[in-house]
TORNU-920285 format. One record per residue (C-alpha): residue number from 1; chain; x, y, z. Coordinates in pm, 1 decimal, m for minus. Example, Ala and Ser with C-alpha at 12.3 -4.5 7.8 and 13.67 -1.06 7.14 Angstrom:
BEGIN
<1, A, <1230.0, m450.0, 780.0>>
<2, A, <1367.0, m106.0, 714.0>>
***
This chain:
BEGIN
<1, A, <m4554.1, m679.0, m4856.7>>
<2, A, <m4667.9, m614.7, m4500.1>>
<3, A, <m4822.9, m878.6, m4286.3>>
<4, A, <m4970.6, m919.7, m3951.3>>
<5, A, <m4848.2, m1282.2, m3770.3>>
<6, A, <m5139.8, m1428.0, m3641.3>>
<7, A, <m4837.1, m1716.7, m3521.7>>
<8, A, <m4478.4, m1720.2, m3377.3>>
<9, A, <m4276.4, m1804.6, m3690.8>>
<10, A, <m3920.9, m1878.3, m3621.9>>
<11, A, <m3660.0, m1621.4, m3762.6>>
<12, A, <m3922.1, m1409.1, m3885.6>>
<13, A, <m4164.7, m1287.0, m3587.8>>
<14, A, <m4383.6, m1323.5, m3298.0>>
<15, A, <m4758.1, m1318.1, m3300.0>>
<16, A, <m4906.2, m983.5, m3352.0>>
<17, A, <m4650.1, m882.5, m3507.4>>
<18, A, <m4608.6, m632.8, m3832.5>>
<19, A, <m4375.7, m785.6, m4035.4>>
<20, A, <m4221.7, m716.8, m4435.9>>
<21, A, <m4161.6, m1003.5, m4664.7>>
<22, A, <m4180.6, m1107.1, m5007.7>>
<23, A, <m4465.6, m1079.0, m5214.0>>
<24, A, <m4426.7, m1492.8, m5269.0>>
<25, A, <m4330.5, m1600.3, m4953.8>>
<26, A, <m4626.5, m1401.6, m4795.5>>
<27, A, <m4888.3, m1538.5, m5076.0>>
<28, A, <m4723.0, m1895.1, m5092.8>>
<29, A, <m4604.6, m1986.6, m4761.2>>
<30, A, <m4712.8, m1740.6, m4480.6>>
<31, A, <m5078.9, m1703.4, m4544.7>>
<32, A, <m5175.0, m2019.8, m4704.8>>
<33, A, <m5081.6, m2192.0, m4377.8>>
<34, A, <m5289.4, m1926.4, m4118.4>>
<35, A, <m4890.6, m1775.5, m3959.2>>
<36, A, <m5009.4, m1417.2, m4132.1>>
<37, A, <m5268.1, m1247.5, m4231.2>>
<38, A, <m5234.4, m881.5, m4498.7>>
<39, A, <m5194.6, m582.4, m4330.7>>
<40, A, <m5453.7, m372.3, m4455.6>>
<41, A, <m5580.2, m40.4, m4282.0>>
<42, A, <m5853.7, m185.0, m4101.3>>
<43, A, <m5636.5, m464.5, m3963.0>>
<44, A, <m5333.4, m276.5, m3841.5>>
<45, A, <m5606.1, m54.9, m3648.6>>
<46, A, <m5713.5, m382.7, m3510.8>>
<47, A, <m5347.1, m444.3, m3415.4>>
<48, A, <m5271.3, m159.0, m3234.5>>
<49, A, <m5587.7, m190.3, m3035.8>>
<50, A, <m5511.1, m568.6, m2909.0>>
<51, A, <m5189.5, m462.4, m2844.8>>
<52, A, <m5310.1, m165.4, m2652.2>>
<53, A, <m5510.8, m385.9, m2443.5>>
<54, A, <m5236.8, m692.9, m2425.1>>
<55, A, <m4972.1, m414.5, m2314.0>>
<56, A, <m5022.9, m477.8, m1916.8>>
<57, A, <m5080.4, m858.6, m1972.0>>
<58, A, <m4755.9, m879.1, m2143.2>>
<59, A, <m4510.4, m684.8, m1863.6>>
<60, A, <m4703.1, m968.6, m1624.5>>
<61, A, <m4597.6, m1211.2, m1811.4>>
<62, A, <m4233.2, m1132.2, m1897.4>>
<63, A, <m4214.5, m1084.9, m1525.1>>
<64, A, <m4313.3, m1427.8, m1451.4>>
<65, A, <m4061.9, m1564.7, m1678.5>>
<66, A, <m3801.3, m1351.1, m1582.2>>
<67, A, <m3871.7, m1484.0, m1178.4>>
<68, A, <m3844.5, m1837.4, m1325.6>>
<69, A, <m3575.6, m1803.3, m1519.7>>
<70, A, <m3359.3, m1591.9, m1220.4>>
<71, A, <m3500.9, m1932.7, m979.0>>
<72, A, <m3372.9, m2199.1, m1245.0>>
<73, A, <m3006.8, m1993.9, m1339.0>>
<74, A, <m2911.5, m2150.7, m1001.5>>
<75, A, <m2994.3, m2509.1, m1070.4>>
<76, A, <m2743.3, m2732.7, m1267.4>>
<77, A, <m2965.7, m3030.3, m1451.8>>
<78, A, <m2876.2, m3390.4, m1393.4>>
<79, A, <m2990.1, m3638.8, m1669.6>>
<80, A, <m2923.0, m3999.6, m1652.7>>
<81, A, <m2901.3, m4234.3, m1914.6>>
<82, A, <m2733.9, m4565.7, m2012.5>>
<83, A, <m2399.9, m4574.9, m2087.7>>
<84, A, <m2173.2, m4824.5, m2279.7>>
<85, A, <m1813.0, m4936.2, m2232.3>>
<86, A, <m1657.2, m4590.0, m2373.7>>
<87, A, <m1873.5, m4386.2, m2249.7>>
<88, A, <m2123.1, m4332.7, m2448.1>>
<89, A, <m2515.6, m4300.1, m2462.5>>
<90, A, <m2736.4, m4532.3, m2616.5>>
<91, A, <m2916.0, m4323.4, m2826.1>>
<92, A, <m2852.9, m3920.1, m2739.7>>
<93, A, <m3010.2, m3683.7, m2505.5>>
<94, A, <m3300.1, m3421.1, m2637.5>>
<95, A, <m3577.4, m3138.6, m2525.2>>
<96, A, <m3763.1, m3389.2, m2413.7>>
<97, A, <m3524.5, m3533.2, m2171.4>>
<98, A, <m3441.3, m3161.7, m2061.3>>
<99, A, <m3808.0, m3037.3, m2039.4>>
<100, A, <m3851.8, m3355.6, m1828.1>>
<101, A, <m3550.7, m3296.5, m1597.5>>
<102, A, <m3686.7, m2896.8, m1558.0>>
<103, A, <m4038.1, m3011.8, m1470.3>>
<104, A, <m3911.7, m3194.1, m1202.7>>
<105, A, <m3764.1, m2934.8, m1072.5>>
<106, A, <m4117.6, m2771.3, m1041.2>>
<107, A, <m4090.1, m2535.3, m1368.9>>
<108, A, <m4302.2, m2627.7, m1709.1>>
<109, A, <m4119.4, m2537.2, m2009.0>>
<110, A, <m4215.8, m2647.6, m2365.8>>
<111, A, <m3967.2, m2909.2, m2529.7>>
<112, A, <m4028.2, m2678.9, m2869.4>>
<113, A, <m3874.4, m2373.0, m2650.9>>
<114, A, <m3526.3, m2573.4, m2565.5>>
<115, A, <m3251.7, m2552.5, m2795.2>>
<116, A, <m2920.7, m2791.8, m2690.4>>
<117, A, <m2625.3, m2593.1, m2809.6>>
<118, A, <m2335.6, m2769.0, m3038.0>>
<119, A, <m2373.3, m3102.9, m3200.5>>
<120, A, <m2626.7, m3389.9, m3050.7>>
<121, A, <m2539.1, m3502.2, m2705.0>>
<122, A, <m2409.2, m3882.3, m2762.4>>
<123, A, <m2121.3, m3875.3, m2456.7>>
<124, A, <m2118.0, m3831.7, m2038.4>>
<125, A, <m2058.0, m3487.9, m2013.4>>
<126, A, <m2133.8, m3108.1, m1906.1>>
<127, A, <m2352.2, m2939.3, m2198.4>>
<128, A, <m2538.1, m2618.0, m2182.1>>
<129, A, <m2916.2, m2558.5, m2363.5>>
<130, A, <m3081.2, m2199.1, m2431.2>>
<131, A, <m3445.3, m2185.7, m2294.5>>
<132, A, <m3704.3, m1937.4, m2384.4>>
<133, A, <m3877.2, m1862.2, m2117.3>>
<134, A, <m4044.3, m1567.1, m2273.3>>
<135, A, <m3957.6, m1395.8, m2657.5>>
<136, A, <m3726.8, m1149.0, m2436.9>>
<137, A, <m3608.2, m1362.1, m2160.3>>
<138, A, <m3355.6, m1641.1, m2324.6>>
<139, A, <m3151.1, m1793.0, m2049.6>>
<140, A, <m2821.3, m2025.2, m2153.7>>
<141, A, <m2910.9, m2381.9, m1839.6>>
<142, A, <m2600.1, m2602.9, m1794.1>>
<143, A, <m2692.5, m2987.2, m1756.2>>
<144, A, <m2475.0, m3285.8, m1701.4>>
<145, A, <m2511.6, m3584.0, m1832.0>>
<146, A, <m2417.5, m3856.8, m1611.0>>
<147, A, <m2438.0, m4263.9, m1610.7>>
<148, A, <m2738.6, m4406.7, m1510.2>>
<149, A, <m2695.5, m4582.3, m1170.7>>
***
């Protein structure tokens, strides 16, 4: 079955976007919950004209992010946090504490667009997170993790 996203649904689509799926997952999951909606005739004409239209906004956009993310590769993040005897955190660090540390560097990412990469950051260390800036522009941000003073 073909469907239209109407919401970015993670490892299936973006918005606006024509996607195929199961018959069940469509019916059950996807448009039960407002992410999709059928893509009948009408609709996909629909589509093509937003997307027509959303074409030049879009390039302006991925732009943007793509300036951001070239302005932030440079940076190396710096979170603090309390440490015990052996080094390690009290409790671990997360998006939030990243989204927090790139907002003070005068960029606003969404937490929900930060992934940390490995296992959960517990120790004093050098870690790297992927950011999506835009759906094309995915930069890898090294941080460090470092005792609080």
């Amino acid at each position: 079955m073909e469907v239209i996203l109407t919401q970015d649904v993670e490892n299936l689509g973006y918005t606006n976007e024509l996607v195929k799926v199961r018959d069940g997952y469509a019916r059950n999951f996807l448009i039960p919950r407002g992410l999709a909606m059928v893509a009948t005739e009408s609709a996909k004409k629909q589509l093509n004209e937003t997307m027509r239209q959303r074409a030049h906004k879009e390039t302006k956009l991925k732009n943007e992010a793509e300036a951001m993310a070239e302005k932030l590769a440079g940076a190396t993040l710096k979170i603090a946090a309390k440490v015990g005897e052996q080094g390690k955190i009290f409790g671990s660090v997360n998006t939030i504490m990243l989204a927090d540390a790139i907002k003070a560097l005068g960029f606003e990412v969404d937490r929900k667009h930060i992934k940390i990469k490995g296992d959960t950051v517990k120790t004093v260390g050098n870690y790297e997170a992927e950011v999506v800036f835009h759906r094309d522009v995915v930069r890898t941000i090294p941080f460090e993790v470092h005792e609080e003073a």
